[in-house]
OpenMM code with the backbone's topology and positions (N, CA, C; nanometers):
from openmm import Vec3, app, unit

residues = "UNK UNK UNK UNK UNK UNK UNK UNK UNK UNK UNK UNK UNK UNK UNK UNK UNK UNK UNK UNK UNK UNK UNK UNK UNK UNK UNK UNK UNK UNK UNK UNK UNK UNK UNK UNK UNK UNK UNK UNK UNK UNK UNK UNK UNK UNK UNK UNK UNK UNK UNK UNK UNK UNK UNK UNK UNK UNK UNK UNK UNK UNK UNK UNK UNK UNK UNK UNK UNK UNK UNK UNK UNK UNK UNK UNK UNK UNK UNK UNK UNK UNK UNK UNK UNK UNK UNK UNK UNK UNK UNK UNK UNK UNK UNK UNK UNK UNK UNK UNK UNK UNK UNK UNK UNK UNK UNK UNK".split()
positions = [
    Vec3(0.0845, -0.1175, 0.0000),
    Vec3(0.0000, 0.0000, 0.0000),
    Vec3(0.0890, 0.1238, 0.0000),
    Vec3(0.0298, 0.2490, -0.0802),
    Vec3(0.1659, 0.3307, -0.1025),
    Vec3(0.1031, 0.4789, -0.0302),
    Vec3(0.1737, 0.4770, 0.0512),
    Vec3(0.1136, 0.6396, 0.1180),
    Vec3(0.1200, 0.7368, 0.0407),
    Vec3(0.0022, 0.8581, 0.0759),
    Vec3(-0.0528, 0.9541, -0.0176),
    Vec3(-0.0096, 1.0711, 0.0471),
    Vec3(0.0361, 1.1404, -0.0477),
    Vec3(0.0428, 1.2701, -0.0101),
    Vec3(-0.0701, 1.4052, -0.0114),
    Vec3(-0.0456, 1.4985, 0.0572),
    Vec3(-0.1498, 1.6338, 0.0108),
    Vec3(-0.1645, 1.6655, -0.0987),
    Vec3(-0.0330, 1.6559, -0.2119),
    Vec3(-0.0038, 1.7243, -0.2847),
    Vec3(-0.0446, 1.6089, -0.3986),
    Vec3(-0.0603, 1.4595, -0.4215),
    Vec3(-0.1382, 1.4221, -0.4478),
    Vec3(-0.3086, 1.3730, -0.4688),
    Vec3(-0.3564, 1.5034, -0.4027),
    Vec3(-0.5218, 1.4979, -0.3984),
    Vec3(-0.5646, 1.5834, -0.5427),
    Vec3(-0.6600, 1.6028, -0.5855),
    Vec3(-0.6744, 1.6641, -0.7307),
    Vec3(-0.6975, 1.7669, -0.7034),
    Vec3(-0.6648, 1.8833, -0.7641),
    Vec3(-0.6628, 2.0114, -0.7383),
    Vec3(-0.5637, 2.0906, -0.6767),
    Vec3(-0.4230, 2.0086, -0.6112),
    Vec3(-0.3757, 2.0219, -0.5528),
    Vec3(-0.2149, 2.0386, -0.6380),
    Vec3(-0.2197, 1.9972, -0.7437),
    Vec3(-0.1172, 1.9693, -0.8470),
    Vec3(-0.0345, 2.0947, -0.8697),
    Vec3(0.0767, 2.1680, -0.9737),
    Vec3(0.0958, 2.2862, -0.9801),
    Vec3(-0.0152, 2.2791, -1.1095),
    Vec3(-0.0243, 2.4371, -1.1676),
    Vec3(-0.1647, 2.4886, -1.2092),
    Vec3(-0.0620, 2.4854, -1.3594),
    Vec3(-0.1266, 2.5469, -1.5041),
    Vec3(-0.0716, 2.5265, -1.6245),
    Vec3(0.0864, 2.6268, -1.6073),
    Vec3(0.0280, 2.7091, -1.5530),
    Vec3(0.1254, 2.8264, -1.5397),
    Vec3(0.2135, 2.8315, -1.4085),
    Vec3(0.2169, 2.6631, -1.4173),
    Vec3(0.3755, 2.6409, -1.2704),
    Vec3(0.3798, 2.6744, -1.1515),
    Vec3(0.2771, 2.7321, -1.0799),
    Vec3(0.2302, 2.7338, -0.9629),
    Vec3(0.0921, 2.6491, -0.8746),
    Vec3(0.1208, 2.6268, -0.7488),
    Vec3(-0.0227, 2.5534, -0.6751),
    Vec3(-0.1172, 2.6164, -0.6966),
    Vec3(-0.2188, 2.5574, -0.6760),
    Vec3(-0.3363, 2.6766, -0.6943),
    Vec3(-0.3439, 2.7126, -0.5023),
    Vec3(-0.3714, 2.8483, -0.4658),
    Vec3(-0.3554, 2.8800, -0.3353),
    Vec3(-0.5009, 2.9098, -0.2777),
    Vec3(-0.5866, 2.8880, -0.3792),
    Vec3(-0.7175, 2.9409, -0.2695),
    Vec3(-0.7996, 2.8512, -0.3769),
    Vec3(-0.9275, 2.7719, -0.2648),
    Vec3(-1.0313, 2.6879, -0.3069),
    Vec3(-1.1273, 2.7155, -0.3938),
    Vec3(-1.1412, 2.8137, -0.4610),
    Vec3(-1.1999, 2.8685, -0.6070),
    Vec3(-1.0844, 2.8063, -0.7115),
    Vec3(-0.9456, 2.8433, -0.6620),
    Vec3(-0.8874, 2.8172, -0.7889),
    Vec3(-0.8470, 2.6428, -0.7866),
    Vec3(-0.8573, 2.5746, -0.6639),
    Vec3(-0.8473, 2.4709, -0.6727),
    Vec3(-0.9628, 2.3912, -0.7757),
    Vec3(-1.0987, 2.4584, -0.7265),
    Vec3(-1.2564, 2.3733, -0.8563),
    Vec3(-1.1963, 2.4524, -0.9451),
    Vec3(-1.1609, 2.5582, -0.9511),
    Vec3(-1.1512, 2.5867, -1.0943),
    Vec3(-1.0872, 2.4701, -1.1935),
    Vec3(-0.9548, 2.4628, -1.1728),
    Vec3(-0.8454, 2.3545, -1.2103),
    Vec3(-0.9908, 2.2003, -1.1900),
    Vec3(-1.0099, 2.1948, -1.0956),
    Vec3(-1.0794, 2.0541, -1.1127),
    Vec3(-1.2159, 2.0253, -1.2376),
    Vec3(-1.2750, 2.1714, -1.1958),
    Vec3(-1.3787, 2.1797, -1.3216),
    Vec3(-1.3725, 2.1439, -1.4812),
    Vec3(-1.2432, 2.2293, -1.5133),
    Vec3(-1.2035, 2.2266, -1.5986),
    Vec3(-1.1164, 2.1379, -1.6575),
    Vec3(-1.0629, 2.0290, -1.5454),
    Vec3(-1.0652, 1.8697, -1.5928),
    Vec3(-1.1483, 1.7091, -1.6003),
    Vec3(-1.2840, 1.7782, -1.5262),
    Vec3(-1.3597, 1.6762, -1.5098),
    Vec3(-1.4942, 1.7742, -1.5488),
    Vec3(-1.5164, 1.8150, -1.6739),
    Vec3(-1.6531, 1.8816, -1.7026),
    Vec3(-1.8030, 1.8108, -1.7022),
    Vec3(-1.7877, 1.6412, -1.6928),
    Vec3(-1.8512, 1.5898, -1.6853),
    Vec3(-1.9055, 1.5530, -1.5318),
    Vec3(-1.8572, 1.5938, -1.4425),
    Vec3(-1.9411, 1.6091, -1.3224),
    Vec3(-2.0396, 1.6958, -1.3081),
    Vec3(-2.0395, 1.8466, -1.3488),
    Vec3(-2.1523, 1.9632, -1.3310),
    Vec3(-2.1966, 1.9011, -1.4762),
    Vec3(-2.2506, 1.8382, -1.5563),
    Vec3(-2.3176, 1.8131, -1.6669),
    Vec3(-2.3718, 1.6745, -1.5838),
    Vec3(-2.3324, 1.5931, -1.4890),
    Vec3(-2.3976, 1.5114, -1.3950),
    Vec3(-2.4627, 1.5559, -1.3108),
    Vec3(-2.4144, 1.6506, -1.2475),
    Vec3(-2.4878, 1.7024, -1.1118),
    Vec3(-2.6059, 1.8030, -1.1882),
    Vec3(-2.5884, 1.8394, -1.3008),
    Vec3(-2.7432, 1.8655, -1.3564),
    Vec3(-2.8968, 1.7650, -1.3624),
    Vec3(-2.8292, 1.6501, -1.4535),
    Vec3(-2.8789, 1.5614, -1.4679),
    Vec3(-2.9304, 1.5425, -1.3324),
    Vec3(-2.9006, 1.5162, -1.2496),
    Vec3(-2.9491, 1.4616, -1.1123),
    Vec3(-3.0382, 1.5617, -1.0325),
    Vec3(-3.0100, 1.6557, -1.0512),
    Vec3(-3.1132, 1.7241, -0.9904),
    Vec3(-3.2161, 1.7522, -1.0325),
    Vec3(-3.2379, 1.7779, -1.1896),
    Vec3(-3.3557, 1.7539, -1.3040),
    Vec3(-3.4212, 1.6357, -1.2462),
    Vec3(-3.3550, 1.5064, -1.2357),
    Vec3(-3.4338, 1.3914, -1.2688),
    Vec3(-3.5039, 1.3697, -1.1158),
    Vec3(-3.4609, 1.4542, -1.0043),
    Vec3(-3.4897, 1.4490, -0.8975),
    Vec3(-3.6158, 1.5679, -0.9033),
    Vec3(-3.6156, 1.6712, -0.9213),
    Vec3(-3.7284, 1.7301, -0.9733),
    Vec3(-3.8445, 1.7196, -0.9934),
    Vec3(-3.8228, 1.6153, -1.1356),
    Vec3(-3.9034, 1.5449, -1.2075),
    Vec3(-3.9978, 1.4283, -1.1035),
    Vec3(-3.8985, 1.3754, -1.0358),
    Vec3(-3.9762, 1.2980, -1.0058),
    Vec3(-4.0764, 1.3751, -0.8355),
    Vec3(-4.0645, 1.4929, -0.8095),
    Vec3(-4.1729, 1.5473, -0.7189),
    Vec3(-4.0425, 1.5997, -0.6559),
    Vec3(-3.9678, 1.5296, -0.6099),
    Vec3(-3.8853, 1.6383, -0.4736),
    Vec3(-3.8646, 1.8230, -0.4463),
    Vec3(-3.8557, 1.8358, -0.3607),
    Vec3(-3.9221, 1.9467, -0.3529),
    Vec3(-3.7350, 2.0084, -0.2957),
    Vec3(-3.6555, 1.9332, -0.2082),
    Vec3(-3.5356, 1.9999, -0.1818),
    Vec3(-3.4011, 1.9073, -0.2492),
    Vec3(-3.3355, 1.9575, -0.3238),
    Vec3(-3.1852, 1.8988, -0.3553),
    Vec3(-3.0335, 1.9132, -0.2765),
    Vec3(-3.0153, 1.8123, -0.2257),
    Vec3(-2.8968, 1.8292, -0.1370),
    Vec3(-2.7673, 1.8313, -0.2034),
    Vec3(-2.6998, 1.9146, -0.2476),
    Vec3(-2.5694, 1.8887, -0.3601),
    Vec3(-2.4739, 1.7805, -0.2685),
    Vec3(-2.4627, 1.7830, -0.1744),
    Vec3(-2.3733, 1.6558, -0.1111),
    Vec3(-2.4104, 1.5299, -0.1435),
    Vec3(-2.5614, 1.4891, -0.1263),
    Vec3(-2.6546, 1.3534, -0.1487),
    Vec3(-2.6140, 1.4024, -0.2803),
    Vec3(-2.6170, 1.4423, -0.3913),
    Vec3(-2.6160, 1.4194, -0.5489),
    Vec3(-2.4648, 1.4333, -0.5544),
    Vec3(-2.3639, 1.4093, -0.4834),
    Vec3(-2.1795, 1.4083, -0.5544),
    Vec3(-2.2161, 1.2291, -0.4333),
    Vec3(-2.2870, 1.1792, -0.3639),
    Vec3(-2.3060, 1.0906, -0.3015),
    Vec3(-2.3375, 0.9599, -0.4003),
    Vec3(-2.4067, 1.0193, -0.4955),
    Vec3(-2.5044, 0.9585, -0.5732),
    Vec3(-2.3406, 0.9625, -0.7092),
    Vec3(-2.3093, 1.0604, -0.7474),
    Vec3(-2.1756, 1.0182, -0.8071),
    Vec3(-2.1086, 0.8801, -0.7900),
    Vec3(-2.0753, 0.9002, -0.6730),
    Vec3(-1.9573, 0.8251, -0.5825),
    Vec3(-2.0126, 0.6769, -0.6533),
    Vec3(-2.1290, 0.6666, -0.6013),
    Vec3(-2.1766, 0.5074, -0.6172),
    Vec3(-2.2289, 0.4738, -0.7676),
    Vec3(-2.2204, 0.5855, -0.8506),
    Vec3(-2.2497, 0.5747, -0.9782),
    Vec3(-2.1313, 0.5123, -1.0685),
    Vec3(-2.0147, 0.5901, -1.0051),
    Vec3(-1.8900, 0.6160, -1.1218),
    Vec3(-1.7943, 0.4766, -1.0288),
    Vec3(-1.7216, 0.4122, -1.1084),
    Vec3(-1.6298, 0.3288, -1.0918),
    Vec3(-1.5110, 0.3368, -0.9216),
    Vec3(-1.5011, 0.2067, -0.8575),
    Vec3(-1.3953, 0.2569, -0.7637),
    Vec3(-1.2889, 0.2962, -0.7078),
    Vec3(-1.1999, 0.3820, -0.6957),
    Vec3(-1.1142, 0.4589, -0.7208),
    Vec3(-1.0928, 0.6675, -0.7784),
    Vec3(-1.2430, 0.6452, -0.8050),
    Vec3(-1.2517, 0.7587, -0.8930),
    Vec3(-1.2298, 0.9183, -0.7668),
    Vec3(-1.1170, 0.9499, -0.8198),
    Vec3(-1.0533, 1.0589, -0.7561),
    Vec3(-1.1351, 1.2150, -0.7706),
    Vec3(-1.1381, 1.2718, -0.6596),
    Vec3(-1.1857, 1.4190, -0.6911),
    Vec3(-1.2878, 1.4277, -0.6352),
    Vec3(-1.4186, 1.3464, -0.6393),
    Vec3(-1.5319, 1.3692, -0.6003),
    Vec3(-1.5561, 1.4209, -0.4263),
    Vec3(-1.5125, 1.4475, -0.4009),
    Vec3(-1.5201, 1.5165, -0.2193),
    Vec3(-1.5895, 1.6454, -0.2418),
    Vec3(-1.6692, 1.6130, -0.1127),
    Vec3(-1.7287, 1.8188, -0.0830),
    Vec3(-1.6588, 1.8824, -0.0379),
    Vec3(-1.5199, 1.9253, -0.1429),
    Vec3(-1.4789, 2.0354, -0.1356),
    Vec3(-1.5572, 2.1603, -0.1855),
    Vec3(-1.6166, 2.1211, -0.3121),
    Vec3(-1.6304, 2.1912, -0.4231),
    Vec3(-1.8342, 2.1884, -0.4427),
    Vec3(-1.9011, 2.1417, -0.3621),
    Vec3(-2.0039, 2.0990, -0.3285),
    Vec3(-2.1057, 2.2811, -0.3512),
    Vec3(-2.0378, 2.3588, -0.2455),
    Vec3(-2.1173, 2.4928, -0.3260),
    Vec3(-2.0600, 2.5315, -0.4307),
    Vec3(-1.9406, 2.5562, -0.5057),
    Vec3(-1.8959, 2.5817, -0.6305),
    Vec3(-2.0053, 2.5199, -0.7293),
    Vec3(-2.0314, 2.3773, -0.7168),
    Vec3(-2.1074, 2.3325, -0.8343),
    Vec3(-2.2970, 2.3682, -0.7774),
    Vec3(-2.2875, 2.4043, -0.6664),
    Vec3(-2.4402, 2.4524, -0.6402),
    Vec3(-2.4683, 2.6125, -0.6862),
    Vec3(-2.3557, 2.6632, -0.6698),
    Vec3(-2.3482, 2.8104, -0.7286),
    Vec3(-2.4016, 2.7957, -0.8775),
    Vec3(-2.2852, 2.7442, -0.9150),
    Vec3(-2.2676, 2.7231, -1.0773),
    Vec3(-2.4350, 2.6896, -1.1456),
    Vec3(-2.5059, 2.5783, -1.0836),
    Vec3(-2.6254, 2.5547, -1.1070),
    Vec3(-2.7512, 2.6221, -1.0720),
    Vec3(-2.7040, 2.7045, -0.9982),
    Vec3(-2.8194, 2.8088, -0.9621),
    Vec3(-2.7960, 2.9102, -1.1124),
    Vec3(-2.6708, 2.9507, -1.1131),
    Vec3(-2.6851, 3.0464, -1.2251),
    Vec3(-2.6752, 3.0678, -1.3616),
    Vec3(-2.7231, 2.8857, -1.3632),
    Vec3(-2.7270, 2.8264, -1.5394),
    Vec3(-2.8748, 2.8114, -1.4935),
    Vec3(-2.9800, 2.7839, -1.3654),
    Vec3(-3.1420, 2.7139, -1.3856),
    Vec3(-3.1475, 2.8455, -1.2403),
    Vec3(-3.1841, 2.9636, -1.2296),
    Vec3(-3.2515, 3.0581, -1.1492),
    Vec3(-3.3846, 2.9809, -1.0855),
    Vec3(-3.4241, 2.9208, -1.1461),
    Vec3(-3.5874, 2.8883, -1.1200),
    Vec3(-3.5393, 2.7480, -0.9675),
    Vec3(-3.4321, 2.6957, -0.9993),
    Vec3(-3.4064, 2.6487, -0.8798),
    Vec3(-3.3433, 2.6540, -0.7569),
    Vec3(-3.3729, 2.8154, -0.7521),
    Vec3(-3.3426, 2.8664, -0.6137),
    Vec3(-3.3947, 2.7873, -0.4768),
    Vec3(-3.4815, 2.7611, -0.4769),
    Vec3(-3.6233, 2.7682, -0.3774),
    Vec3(-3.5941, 2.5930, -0.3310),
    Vec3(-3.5051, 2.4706, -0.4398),
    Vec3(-3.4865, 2.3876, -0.3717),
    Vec3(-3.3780, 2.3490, -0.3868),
    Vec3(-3.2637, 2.4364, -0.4126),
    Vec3(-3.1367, 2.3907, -0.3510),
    Vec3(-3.0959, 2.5169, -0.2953),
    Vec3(-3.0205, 2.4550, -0.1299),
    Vec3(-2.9750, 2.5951, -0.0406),
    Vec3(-2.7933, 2.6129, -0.0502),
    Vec3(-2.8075, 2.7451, -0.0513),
    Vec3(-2.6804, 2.7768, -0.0390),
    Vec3(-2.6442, 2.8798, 0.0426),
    Vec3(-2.5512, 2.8672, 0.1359),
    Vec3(-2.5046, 2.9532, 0.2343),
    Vec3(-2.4560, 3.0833, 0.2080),
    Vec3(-2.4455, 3.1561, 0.3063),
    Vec3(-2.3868, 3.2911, 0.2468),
    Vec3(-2.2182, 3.2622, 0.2223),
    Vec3(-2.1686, 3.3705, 0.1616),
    Vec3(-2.0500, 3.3874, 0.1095),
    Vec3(-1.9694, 3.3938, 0.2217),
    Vec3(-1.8338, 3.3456, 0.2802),
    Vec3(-1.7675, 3.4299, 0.3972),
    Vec3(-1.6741, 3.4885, 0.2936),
    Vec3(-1.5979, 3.4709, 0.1781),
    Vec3(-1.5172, 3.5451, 0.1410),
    Vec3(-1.5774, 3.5369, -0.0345),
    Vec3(-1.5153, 3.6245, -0.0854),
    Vec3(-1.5316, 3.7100, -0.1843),
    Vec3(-1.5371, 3.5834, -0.3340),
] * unit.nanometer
topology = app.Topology()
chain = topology.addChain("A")
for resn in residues:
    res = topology.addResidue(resn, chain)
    for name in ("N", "CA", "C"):
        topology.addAtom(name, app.Element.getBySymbol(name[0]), res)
């Protein structure tokens, strides 16, 4: 078994332009933009949850619902990034304010 480092978690890598990424926006950023097929999942899932009556969406229960979807091993998926992709989906579908919550901002 081979011990893991910090600096092996995803997002954590140096960035295109040879530096870490230093703050947790730019960490999803870097992750977003290598796994675009998660927020094109975490759509899907909340639509189909919708659809079928639910009235509140938990973005943790739907990267939960990932986990056990996608193969074992599959790196990245942690709620780090859990309001990043609830943000992101509020301001591609407005109309689903009312059942997914999101906290206030502490920083900018």
């Amino acid at each position: 078994m081979t011990v893991r480092t910090q600096q092996d978690l995803p997002g954590l890598g140096p960035l295109a332009h040879g530096r870490k990424p230093s703050t947790l926006a730019e960490q999803f950023e870097d992750f977003d933009r290598e796994h675009p097929w998660v927020y094109t999942a975490l759509e899907q899932l909340v639509s189909q949850r919708l659809a079928s009556g639910a009235r509140r969406v938990g973005m943790k229960a739907a990267f939960e619902t990932l986990r056990w979807r996608h193969p074992y091993g599959m790196k990245g998926l942690n709620n780090n990034y859990t309001a990043f992709y609830a943000r992101q989906l509020l301001a591609a579908h407005p109309e689903w304010a009312p059942v997914i919550e999101v906290r206030r901002r502490r920083t900018a």
